[in-house]
C-alpha positions in Angstrom: 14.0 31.0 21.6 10.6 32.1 22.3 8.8 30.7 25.3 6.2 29.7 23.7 8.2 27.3 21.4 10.2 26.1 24.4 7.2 25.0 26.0 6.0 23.1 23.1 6.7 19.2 23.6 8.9 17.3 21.3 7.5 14.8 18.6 11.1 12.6 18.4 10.3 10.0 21.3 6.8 9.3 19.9 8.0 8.8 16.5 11.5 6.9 17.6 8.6 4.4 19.3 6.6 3.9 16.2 9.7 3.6 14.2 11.0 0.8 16.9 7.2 -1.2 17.1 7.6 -0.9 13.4 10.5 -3.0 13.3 9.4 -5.3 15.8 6.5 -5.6 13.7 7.9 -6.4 10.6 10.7 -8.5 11.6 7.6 -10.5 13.2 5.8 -11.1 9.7 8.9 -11.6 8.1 10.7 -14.6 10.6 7.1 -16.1 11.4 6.7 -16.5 7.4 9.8 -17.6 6.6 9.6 -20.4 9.7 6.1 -21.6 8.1 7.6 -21.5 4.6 10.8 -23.9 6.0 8.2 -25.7 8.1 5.9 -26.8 5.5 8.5 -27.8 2.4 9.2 -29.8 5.8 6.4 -31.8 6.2 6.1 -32.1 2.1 9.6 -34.0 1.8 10.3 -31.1 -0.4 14.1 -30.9 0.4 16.5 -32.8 -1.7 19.0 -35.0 -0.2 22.1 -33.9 -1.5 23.3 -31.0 -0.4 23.2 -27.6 -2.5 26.7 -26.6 -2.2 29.4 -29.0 -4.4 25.8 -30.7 -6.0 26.6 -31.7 -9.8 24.4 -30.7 -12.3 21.3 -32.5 -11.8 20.8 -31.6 -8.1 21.4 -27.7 -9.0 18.7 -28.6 -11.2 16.4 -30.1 -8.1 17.5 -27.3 -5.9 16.5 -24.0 -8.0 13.1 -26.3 -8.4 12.8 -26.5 -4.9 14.0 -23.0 -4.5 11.7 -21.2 -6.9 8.5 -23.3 -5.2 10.1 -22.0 -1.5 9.9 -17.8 -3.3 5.9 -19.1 -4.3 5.5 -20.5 -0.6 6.9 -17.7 1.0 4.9 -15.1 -1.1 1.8 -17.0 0.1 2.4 -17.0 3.5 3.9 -13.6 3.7 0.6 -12.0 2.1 -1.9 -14.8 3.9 -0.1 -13.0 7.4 -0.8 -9.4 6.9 -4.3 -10.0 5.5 -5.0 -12.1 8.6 -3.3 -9.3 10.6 -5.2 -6.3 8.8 -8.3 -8.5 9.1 -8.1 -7.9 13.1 -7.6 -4.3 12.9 -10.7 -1.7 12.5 -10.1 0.2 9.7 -9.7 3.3 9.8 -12.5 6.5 9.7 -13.4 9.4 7.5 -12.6 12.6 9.6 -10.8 14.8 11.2 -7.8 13.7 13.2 -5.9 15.8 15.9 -2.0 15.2 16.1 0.3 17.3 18.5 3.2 16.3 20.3 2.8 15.4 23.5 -1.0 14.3 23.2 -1.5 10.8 25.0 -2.4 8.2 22.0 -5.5 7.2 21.6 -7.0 3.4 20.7 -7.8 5.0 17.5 -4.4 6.6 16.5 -2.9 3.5 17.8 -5.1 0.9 15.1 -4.1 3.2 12.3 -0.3 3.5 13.1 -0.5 -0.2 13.2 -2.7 -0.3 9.5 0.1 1.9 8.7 3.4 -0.6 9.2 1.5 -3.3 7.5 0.4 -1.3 4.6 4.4 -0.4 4.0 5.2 -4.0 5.0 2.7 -4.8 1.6 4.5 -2.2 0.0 7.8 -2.8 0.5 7.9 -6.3 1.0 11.5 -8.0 2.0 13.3 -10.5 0.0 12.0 -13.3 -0.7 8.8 -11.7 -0.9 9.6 -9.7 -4.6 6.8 -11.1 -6.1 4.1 -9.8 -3.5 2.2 -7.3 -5.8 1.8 -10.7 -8.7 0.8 -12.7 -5.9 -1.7 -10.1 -4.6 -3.0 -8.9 -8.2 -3.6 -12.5 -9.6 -6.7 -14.6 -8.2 -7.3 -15.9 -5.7 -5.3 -13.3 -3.5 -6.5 -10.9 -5.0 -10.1 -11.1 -4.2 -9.1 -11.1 -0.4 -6.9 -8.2 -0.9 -9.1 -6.1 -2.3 -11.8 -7.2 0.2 -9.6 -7.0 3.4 -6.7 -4.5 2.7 -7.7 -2.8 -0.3 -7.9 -0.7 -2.8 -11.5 -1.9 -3.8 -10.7 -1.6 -7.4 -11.7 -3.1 -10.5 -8.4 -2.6 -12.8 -5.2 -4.4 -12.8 -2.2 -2.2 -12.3 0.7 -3.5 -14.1 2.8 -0.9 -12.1 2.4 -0.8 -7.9 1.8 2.9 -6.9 2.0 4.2 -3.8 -1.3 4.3 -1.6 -0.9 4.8 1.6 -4.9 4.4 2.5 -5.9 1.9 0.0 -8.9 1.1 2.7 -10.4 4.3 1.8 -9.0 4.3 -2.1 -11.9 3.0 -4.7 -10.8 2.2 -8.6 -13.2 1.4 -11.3 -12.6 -0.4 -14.5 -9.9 0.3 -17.1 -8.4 2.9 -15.0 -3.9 3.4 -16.0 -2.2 5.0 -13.3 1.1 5.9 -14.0 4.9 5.2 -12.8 5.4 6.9 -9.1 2.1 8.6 -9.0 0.7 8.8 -5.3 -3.1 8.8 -4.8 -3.9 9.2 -0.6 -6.6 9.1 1.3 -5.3 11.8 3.9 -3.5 15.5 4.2 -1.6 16.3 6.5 -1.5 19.7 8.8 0.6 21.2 11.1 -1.5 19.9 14.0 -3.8 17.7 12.7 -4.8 15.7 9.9 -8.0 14.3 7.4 -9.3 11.3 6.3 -11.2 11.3 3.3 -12.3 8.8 0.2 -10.6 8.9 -2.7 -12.7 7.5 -5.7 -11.6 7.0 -9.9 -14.1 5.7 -11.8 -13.9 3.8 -14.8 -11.4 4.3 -17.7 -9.8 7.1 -16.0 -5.7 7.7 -17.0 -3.5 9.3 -14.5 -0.2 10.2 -15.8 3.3 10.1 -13.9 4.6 11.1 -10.8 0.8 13.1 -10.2 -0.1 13.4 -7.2 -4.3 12.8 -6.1 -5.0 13.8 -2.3 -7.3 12.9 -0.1 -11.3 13.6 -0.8 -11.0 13.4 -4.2 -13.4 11.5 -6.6 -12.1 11.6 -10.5 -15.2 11.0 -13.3 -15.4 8.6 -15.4 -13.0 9.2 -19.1 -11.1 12.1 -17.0 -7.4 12.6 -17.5 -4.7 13.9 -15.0 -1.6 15.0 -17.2 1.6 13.6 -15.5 3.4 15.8 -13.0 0.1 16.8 -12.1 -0.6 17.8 -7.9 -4.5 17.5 -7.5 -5.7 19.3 -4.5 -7.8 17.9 -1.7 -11.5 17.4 -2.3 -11.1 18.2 -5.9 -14.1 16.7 -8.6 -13.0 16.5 -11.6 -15.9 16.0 -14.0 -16.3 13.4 -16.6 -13.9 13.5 -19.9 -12.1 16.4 -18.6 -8.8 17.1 -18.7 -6.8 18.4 -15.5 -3.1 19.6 -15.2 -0.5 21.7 -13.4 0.5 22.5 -10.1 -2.4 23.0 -8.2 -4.3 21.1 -11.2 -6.7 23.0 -13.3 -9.2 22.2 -16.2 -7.5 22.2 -19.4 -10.4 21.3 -21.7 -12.8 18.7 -22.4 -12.5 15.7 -24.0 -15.0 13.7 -26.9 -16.9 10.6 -24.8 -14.8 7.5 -25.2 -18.1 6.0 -26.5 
């Protein structure tokens, strides 16, 4: 082993401690919404009487009501928790980042680790919270989400693909992004890292498992073919066509219009 590697600190404990206030964090969000949830089907009367196990017929009935309206609650509060959560956090910065093991943390790293767990807490939320991306895609959530977590976007997804920085992801109108495809806000180096915007305008289709990295800003009627990797600060122009690994122009496309 060379000295200089020997010499070079090791990442594990710092990344063992975010893994650990991870957990701490999300157990948090999880208990403290489920104790709300319990506490205010409380105050509503909203349990019944007889008890779920050996109930007949009608009181199953009553209790998958009561149930179904506890999965609604829950949702609610789970999402009404991280946005309030988010809310007090600064988001995030365009720029250049330095990360090396050993390096005392910074305020700065420390606000986005934390805009970090609660973006995979959205993401992948625990049971009962399965219906989190309806709750957060349908109105009135969805208005705050957009606002306070983001993406700022202007399209429904019907699917719920991965963005880890959806504070610095923008989506126009009619945009289809499909199944597993990533879109970031950030690349990653060996000793540092970048945070840049990420912008699709309007009716904009992204095929499967692509991939669009950070600094990227896709026109308006442009297509990304499935399978696609699209490389950091890459335009692609309007009605044009992109594919491969690196993505390249294919050829154009007529105007939508």
């Amino acid at each position: 082993m060379s000295a200089s590697r020997s010499k070079r600190p090791d990442a594990a404990p710092a990344l063992r401690g975010f893994l650990l206030l991870e957990a701490v964090v999300r157990l948090f969000i999880w208990s403290s919404s489920l104790a709300t949830t319990v506490t205010l089907l409380t105050m509503l009367h909203a349990w019944p009487m007889q008890p779920l196990v050996g109930s007949d017929a009608a009181g199953a009935v009553r209790w998958s009501g009561v149930l179904a309206r506890f999965v609604v609650l829950y949702n609610l509060v789970y999402l009404a928790e991280l946005l309030v959560l988010r809310a007090l956090l600064p988001s995030p910065r365009e720029g250049e980042y330095t990360l090396v093991p050993g390096q005392q943390w910074s305020w700065r790293l420390l606000s986005m680790a934390l805009v970090g767990i609660l973006v995979k807490a959205k993401g992948q939320p625990p049971f009962p919270a399965f219906l989190l991306f309806h709750v957060a895609n349908l109105p009135p959530m969805c208005w705050l989400v957009a606002r306070i977590f983001g993406p700022r976007s202007r399209s429904v997804l019907v699917l719920d693909p991965p963005m880890p920085d959806p504070h610095l992801t923008e989506i126009g109108r009619n945009v289809v992004v499909g199944n597993m495809t990533s879109i970031i806000a950030h690349t990653q180096y060996r000793d540092r890292f970048e945070l840049r915007k990420t912008v699709i305008e309007d009716d904009v289709m992204i095929g499967a498992h692509a991939l669009i990295y950070s600094g990227c800003t896709i026109r308006r009627g442009a297509v990304v073919y499935g399978g696609s990797i699209v490389r950091p600060n890459t335009t692609i122009g309007e009605n044009e066509a992109w594919g491969g690994v690196p993505a390249r122009k294919l050829k154009d496309l007529p105007p939508l219009d």
